[in-house]
C-alpha positions in Angstrom: 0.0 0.0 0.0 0.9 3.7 -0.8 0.7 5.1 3.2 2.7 7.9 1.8 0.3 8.7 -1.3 -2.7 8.0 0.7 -1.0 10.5 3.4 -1.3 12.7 0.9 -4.7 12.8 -0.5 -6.3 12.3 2.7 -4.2 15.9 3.7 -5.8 17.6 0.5 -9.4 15.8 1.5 -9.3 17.5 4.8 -9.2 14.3 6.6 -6.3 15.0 8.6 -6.7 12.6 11.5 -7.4 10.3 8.6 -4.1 11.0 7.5 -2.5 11.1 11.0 -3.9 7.2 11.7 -2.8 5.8 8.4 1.1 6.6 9.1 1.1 4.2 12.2 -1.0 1.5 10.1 1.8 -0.5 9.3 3.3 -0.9 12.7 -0.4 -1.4 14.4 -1.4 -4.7 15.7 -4.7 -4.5 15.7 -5.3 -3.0 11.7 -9.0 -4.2 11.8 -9.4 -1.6 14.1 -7.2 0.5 12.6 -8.9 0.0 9.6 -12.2 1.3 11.0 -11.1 4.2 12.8 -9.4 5.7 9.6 -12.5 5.4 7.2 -14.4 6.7 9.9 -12.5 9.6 10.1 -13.0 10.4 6.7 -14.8 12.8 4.9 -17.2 10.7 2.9 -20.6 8.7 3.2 -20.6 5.3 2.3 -23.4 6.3 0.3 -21.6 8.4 -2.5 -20.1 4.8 -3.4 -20.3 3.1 -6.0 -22.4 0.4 -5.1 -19.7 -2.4 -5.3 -17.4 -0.3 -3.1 -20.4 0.8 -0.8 -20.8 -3.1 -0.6 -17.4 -3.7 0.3 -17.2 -0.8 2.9 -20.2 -2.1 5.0 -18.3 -5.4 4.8 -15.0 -4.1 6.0 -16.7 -1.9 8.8 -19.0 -4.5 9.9 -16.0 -6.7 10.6 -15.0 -7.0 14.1 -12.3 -9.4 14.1 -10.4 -11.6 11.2 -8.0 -14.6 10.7 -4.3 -14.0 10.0 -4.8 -16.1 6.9 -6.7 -13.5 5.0 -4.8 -10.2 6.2 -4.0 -9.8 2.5 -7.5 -9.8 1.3 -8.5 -7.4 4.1 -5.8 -5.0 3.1 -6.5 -5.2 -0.2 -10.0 -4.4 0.5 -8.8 -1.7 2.9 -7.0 -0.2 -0.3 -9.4 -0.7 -2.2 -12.2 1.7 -0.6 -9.3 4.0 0.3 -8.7 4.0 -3.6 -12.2 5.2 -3.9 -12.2 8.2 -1.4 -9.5 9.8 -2.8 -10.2 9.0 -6.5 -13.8 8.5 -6.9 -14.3 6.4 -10.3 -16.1 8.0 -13.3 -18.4 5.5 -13.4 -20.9 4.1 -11.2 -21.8 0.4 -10.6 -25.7 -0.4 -10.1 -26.5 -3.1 -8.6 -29.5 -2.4 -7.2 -29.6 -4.1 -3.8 -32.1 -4.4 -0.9 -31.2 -3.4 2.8 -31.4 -6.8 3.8 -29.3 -8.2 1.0 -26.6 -6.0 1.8 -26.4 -7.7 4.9 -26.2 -10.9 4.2 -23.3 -9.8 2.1 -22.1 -9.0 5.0 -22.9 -12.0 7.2 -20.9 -13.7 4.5 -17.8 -11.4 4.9 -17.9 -11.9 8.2 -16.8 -15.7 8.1 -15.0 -15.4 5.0 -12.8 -13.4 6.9 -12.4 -15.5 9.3 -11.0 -18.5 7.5 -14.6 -20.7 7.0 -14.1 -21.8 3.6 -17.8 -22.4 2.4 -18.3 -18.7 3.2 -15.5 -18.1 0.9 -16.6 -19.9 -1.9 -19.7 -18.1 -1.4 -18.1 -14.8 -1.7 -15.9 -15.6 -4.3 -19.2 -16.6 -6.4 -20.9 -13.3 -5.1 -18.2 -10.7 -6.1 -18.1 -12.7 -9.7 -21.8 -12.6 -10.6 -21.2 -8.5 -9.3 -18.8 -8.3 -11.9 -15.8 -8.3 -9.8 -13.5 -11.2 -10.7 -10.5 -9.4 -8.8 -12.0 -9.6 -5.5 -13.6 -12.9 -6.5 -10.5 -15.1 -7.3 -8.9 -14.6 -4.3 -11.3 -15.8 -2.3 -11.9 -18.5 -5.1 -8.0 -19.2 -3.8 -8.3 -19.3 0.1 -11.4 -22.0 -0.9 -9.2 -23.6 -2.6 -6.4 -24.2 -0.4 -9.0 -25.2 2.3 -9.6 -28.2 -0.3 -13.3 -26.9 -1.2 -14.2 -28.6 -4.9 -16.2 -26.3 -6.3 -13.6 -23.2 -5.5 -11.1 -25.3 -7.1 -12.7 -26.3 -10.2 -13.3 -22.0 -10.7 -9.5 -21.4 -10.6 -9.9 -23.6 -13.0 -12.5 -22.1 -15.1 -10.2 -18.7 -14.6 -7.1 -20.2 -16.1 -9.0 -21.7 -19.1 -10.8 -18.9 -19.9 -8.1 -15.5 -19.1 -9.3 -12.8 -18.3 -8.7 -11.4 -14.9 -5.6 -14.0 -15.0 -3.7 -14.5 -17.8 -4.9 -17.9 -19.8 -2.7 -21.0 -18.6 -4.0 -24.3 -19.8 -1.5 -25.7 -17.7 -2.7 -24.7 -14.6 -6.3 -25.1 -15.8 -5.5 -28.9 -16.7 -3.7 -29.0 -13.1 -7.2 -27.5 -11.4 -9.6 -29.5 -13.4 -7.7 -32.9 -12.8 -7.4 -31.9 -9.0 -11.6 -31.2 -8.4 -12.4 -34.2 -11.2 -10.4 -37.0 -9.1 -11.6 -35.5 -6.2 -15.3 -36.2 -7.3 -16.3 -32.9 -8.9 -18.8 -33.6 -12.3 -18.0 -30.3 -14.1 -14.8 -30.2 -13.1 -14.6 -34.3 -15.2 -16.5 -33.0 -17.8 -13.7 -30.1 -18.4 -10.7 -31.9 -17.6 -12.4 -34.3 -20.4 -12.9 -31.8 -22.9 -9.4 -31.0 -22.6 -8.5 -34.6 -23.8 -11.0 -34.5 -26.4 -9.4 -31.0 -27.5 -5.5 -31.5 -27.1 -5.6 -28.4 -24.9 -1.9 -28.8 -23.1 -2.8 -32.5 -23.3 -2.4 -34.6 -26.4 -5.2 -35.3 -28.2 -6.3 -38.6 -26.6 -10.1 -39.9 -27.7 -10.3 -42.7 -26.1 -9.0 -41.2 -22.3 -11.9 -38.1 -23.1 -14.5 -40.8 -23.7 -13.6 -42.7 -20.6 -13.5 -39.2 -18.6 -17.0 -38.1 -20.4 -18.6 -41.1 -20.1 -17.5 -40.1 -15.5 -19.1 -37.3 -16.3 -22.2 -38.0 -18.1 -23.0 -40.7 -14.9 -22.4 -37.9 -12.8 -25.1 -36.1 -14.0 -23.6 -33.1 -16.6 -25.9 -32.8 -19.3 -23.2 -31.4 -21.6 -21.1 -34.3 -20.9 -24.4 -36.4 -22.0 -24.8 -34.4 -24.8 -20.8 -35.2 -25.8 -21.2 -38.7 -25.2 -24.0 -38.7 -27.5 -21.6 -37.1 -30.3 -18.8 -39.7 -29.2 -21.0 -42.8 -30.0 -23.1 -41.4 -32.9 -19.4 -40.6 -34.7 -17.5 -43.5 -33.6 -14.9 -40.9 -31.4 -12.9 -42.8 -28.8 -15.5 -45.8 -29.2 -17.3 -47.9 -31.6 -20.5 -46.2 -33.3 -24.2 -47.2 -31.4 -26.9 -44.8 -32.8 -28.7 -46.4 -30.0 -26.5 -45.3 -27.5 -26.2 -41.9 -29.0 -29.6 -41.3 -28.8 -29.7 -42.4 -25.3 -27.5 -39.5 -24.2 -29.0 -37.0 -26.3 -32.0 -37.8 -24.8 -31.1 -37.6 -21.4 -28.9 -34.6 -22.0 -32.0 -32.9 -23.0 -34.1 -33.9 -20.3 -31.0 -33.0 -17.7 -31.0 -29.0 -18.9 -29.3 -29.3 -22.3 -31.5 -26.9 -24.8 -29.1 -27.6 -27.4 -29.7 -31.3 -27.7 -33.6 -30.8 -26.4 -33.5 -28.8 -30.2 -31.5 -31.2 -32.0 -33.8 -33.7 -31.3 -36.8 -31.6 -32.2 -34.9 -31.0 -35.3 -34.8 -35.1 -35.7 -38.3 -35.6 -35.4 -39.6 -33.0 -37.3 -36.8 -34.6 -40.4 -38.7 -38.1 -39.7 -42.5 -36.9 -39.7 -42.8 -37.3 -35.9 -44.7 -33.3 -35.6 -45.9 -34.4 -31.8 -42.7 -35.2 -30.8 -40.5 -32.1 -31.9 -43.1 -30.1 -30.4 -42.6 -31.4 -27.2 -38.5 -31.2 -27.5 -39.2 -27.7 -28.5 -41.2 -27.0 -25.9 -38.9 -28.4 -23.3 -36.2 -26.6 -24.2 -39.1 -23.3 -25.1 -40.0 -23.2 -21.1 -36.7 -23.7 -20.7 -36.3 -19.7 -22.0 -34.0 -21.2 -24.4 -34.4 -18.8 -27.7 -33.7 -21.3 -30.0 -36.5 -23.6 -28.5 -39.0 -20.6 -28.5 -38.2 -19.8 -32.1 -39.1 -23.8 -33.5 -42.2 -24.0 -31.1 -43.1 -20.3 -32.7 -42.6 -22.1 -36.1 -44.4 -25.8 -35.2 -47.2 -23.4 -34.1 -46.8 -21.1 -37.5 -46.8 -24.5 -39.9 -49.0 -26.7 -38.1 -46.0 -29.3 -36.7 -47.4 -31.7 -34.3 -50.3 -29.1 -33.4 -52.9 -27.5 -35.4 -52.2 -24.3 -36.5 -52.3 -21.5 -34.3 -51.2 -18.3 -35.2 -51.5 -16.4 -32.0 -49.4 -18.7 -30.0 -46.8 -18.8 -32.9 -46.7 -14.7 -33.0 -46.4 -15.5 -28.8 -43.4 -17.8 -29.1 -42.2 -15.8 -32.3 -41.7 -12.6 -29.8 -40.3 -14.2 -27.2 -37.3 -15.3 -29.2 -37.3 -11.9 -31.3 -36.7 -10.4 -27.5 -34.2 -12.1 -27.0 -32.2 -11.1 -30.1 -33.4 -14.0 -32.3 -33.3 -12.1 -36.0 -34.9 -15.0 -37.7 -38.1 -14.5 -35.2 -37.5 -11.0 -36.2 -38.2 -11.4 -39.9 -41.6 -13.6 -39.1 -42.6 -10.8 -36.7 -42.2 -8.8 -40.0 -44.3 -11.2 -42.1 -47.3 -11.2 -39.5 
């Protein structure tokens, strides 16, 4: 941390006690306290936060006590709102929250900070969906190191994709391998796909349709849905169209809207009208736009139901809201 900097542009804020607090913050003992004492004594309401940071400071503040094991984090977070006092950022984050969920954000902080790793995986998966990856992955690490799964298989997911850390397959294989031996579906099903892909691995069929095949038992409807591909293709395992169908099936009954439609698709290119409707509409209630977009058009062209033209300019908008351009166009034709 910049004490000197912060020294600085606390003196220029008029928060001179502020100021006075920070240059023995090092040496202090007790910096939770410290902590709280020096953002009390300055000059700003929590409320002229963004709500990210506002979030954060009725974390920090809130806290009355912390393990040694996440001093970094808590400095960091320290810095963080400090960052935002004496810079305020341009622009704003909404989020929109109620009293009450604000303080279960806190309640969460709470024991994060405190070394209780379910409440850090928690956090970890709070700060991501608020958009904030750079508090999230370190608490995605402290999970991690406590042996949690699901924390590990996201370091995972952050090394694969980049982003907030710079893309390493390497350590991505390393994570997913870890979580999938360990008994974590999605984390098989990735660790899998890196097989089936030659992503630091070498290409191996065979070893990603032993590892899908884990997966798929496990219960991950993509896995299902890969597994179908495998055996309808003949990829790491002899062809079974019977088997393929199989795991497009329950791929599709498990959550997967892409296979619900591609067996739609299937029955509709056999004559079976009753039965793509009810793929279609699977995948349709699902909110899936593709889905909502063929059970427009079974309703449009009569497919499995007579035709109704009211629920197909229904399903047609549904998908057009979504961004769907081909429901756009029909919308056009009505």
């Amino acid at each position: 941390m910049e004490i000197q900097s912060f020294k600085r542009d606390l003196l220029q804020l008029g928060c001179e006690k502020a100021a006075e607090l920070l240059v023995t913050f090092e040496e202090c003992d007790d910096k939770l306290t410290m902590i709280r004492q020096i953002l009390k004594n300055c000059k700003t309401a929590a409320t002229d936060f963004p709500d990210d940071i506002r979030i954060l400071y009725a974390q920090v503040n809130a806290s009355s006590s912390y393990d040694k094991a996440c001093e970094r984090i808590l400095l960091r977070d320290f810095e963080t709102i400090l960052l935002e006092i004496v810079k305020p950022a341009d622009n704003s984050a909404k989020i929109f929250l109620e009293a009450n969920e604000i303080q279960e954000a806190v309640i969460m902080y709470k024991k994060a900070i405190q070394a209780d790793p379910d409440a850090q995986l928690e956090l970890g998966k709070y700060y991501k969906a608020l958009g904030r990856d750079d508090w999230a992955f370190a608490w995605y690490e402290a999970a991690a190191n406590a042996g949690i799964l699901d924390a590990i298989y996201w370091l995972g997911n952050y090394y694969f994709d980049g982003g907030y850390v710079k893309k390493n397959f390497e350590k991505a294989f390393h994570y997913y391998k870890e979580a999938a031996l360990k008994g974590h579906a999605d984390a098989m099903n990735n660790y899998a796909d890196m097989y089936f892909l030659g992503e630091y691995v070498e290409k191996d069929d065979k070893r990603a349709f032993e590892l899908f095949t884990i997966a798929a038992e496990r219960g991950v409807a993509e896995s299902m849905y890969t597994l179908g591909y495998l055996y309808e293709n003949g990829i790491g395992t002899e062809r079974n169209a019977e088997k393929a169908k199989h795991w497009f099936t329950e791929s599709a009954k498990n959550g997967d809207d892409f296979a619900a439609n591609r067996l739609g698709n299937e029955a509709v290119e056999n004559g079976l009208g009753e039965e793509a409707l009810r793929w279609y509409k699977l995948a349709a209630d699902r909110q899936d736009v593709y889905g909502e977009f063929n059970l427009g058009m079974c309703y449009e062209s009569g497919i499995g139901t007579p035709i109704n033209m009211k629920k197909a300019k229904y399903w047609y908008q549904k998908a057009a809201l979504k961004g769907d351009q081909e429901a756009k166009a029909k919308l056009k034709e009505f």
